[in-house]
C-alpha positions as CSV (number, residue, x, y, z in Angstrom):
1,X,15.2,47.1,85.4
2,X,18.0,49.4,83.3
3,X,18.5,47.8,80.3
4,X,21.6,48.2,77.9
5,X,22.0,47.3,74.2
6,X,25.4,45.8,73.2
7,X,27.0,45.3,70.0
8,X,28.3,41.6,70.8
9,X,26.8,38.4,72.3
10,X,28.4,37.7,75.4
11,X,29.7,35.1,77.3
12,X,29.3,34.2,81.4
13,X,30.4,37.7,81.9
14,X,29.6,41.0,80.2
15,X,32.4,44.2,80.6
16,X,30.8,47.6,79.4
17,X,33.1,50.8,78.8
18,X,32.4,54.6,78.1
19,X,28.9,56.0,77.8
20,X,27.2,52.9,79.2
21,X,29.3,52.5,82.3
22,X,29.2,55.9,83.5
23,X,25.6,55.8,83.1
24,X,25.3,52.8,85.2
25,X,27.5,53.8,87.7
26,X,26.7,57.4,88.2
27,X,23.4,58.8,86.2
28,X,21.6,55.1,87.6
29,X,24.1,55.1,90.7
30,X,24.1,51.4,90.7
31,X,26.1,49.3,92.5
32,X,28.0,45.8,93.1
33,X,24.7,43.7,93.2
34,X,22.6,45.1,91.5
35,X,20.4,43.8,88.2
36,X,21.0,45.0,84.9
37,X,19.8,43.5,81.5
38,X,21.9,43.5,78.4
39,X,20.6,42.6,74.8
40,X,22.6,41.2,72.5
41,X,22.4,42.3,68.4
42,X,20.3,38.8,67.7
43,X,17.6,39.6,70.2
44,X,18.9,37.6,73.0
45,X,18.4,38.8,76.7
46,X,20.8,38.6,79.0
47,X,19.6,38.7,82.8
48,X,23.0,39.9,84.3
49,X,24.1,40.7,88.2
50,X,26.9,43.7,88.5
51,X,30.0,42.2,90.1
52,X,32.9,45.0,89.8
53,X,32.7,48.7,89.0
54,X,34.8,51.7,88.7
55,X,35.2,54.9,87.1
56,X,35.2,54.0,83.5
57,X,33.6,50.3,83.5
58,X,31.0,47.8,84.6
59,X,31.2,44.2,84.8
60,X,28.6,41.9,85.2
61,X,27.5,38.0,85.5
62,X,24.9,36.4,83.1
63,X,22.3,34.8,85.6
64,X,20.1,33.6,82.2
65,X,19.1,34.6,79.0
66,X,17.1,33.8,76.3
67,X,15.1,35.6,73.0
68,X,13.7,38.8,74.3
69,X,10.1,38.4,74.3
70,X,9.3,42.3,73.1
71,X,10.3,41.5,69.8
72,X,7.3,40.3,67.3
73,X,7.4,37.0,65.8
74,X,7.0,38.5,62.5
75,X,9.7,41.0,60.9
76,X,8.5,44.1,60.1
77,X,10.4,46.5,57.8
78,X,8.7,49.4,57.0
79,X,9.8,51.8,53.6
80,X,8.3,55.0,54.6
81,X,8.7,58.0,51.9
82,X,10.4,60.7,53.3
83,X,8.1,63.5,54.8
84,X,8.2,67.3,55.8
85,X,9.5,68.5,58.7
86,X,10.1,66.5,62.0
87,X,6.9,63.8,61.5
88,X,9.7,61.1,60.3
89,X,10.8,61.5,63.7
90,X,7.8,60.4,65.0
91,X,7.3,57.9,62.9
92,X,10.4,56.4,63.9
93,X,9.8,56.6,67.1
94,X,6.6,55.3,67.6
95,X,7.1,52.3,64.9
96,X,10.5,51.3,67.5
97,X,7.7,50.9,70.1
98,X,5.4,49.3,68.3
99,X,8.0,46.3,67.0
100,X,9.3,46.9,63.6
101,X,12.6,46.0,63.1
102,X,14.1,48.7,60.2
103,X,13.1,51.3,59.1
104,X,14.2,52.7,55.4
105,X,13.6,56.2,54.3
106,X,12.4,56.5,50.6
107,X,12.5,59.3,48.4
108,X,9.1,59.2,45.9
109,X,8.0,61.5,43.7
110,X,5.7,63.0,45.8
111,X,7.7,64.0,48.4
112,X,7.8,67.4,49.4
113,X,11.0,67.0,51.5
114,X,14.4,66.7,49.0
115,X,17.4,66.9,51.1
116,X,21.1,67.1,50.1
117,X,23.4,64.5,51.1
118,X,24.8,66.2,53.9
119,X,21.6,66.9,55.3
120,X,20.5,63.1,54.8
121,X,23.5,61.8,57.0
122,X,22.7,64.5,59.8
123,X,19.4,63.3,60.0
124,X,20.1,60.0,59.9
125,X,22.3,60.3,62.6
126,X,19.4,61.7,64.5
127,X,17.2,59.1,63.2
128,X,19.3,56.3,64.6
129,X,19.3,58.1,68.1
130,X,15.8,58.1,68.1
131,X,15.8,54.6,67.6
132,X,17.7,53.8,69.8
133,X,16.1,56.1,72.7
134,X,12.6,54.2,71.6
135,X,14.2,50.7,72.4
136,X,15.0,51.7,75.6
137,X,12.2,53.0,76.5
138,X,10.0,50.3,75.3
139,X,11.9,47.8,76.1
140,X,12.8,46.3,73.1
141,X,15.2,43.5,72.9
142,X,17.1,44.9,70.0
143,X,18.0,48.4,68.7
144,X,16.0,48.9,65.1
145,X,17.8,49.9,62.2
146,X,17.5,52.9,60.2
147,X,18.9,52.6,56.5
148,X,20.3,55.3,54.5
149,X,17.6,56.7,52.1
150,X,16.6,54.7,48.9
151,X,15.1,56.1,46.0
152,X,12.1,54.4,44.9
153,X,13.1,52.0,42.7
154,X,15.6,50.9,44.8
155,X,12.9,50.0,47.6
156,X,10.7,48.4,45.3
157,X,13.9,46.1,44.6
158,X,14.1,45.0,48.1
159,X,10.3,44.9,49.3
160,X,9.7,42.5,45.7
161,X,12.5,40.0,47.7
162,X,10.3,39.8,50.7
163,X,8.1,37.1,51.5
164,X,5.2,39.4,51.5
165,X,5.3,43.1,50.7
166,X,2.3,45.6,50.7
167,X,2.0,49.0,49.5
168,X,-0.9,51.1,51.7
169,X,-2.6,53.0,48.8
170,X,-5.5,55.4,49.3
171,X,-6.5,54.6,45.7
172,X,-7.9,51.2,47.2
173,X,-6.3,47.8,47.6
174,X,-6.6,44.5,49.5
175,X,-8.3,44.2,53.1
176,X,-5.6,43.3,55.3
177,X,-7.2,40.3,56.8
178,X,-6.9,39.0,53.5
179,X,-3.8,39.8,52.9
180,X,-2.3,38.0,56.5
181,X,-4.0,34.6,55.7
182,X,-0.7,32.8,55.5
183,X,2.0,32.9,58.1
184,X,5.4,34.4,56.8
185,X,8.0,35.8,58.7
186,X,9.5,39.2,57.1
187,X,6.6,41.9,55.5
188,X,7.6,44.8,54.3
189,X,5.1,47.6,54.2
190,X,5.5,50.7,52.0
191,X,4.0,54.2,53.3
192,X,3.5,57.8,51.3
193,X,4.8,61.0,52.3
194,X,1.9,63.6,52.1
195,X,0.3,63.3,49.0
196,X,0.2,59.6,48.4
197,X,1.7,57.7,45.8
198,X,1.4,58.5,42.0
199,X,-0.6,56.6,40.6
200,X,2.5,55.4,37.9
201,X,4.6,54.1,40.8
202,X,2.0,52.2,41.6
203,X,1.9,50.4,38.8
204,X,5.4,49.6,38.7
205,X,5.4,48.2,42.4
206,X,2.5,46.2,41.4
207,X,4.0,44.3,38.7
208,X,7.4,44.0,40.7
209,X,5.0,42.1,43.2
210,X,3.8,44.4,46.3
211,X,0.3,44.2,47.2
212,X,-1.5,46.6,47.0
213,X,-3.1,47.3,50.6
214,X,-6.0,49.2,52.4
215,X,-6.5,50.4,55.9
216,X,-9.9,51.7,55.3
217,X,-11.8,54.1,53.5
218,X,-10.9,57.1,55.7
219,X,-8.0,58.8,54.0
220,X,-5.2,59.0,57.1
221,X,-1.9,61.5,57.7
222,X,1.3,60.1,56.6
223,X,2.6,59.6,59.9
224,X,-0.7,58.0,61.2
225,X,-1.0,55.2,58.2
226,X,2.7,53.5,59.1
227,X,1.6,53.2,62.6
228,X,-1.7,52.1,61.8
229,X,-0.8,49.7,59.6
230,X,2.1,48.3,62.4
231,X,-0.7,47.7,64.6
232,X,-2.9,46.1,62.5
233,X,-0.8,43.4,61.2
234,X,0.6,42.7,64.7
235,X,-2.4,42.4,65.9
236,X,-3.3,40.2,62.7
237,X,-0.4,37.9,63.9
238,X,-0.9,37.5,67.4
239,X,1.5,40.3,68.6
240,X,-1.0,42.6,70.6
């Protein structure tokens, strides 16, 4: 069934204008009748029935609704450190499927990639898109956020806030199934661009309170350790 992302919760009825519309009513070529689900910004599904259509809207009855049952019980927010060339992309995208619920660029010491501010905001621009695209696809009952980039200590701030937060460090760390004993509802999970971590940041997220984390003794691509490590602790949680 199309689904549609929307920036408000609606009521009985649900009016969509510009891109949206248009889609519906001639890329999709629905018509009066038809089913359509919208999600709200909270998660919330809303099984709908189209009622009245024209060139530039659609309007639509809420049969039911209720939490979308894509989205993990656990909030994920993964702090990835910027890579080279178009692998955040995937990242991005393959995270949305998987579940996570923002994503936060971080600049590190070892990253290889530095842009300027203008080229930051162009790509997160693109970034967001992507995000948005993966929902869709996936189904996903809300549209993930991507933040504007942090620079390391800045994402150290925020992960230490977390319930639980784990950096994924090739230098060694804790066994996840250790790690996911208790229950918690937000983890935060840091990533390196190519190259790892330095072994000095390190040591400062560790005694700002991340956890130091493993996901095996093989030594994995930056783009395949985030997704890796998604999987893991939703399966971990009784997500998969």
């Amino acid at each position: 069934m199309p689904r549609f992302f929307l920036p408000f919760s609606p009521g009985g009825t649900v009016t969509v204008t510009g891109e949206d519309a248009r889609h519906i009513g001639f890329s999709l070529r629905m018509a009066v009748g038809d089913p359509v689900t919208f999600c709200g910004p909270d998660g919330t599904e809303y099984q709908c029935v189209i009622t009245a259509m024209d060139r530039d809207s659609v309007t639509a009855a809420v049969q039911q609704s209720g939490p979308s049952r894509a989205e993990p019980s656990v909030e994920l927010r993964l702090y990835q450190a910027l890579p080279k060339g178009d692998k955040m992309e995937t990242i991005i995208q393959k995270a949305v499927e998987l579940g996570v619920r923002e994503i936060t660029p971080v600049m590190t010491r070892r990253c290889v990639s530095r842009p300027d501010i203008r080229s930051m905001e162009k790509k997160l621009q693109r970034y967001q898109k992507i995000a948005e695209e993966a929902a869709k696809q996936s189904g996903r009952g809300r549209i993930p956020r991507v933040a504007p980039l942090l620079s390391f200590e800045a994402a150290v701030e925020e992960l230490a806030a977390l319930p639980l937060s784990l950096l994924f460090y090739e230098g060694g760390g804790e066994a996840l199934c250790r790690l996911l004993k208790e229950p918690v509802p937000t983890i935060g999970l840091f990533v390196g661009a190519e190259g790892g971590f330095d072994p000095e940041e390190v040591s400062l997220a560790r005694e700002a309170g991340l956890r130091a984390a493993t996901l095996g003794p093989r030594i994995l691509r930056c783009e395949t350790a985030p997704l890796c490590a998604l999987s893991a602790i939703l399966y971990a949680t009784g997500n998969l």
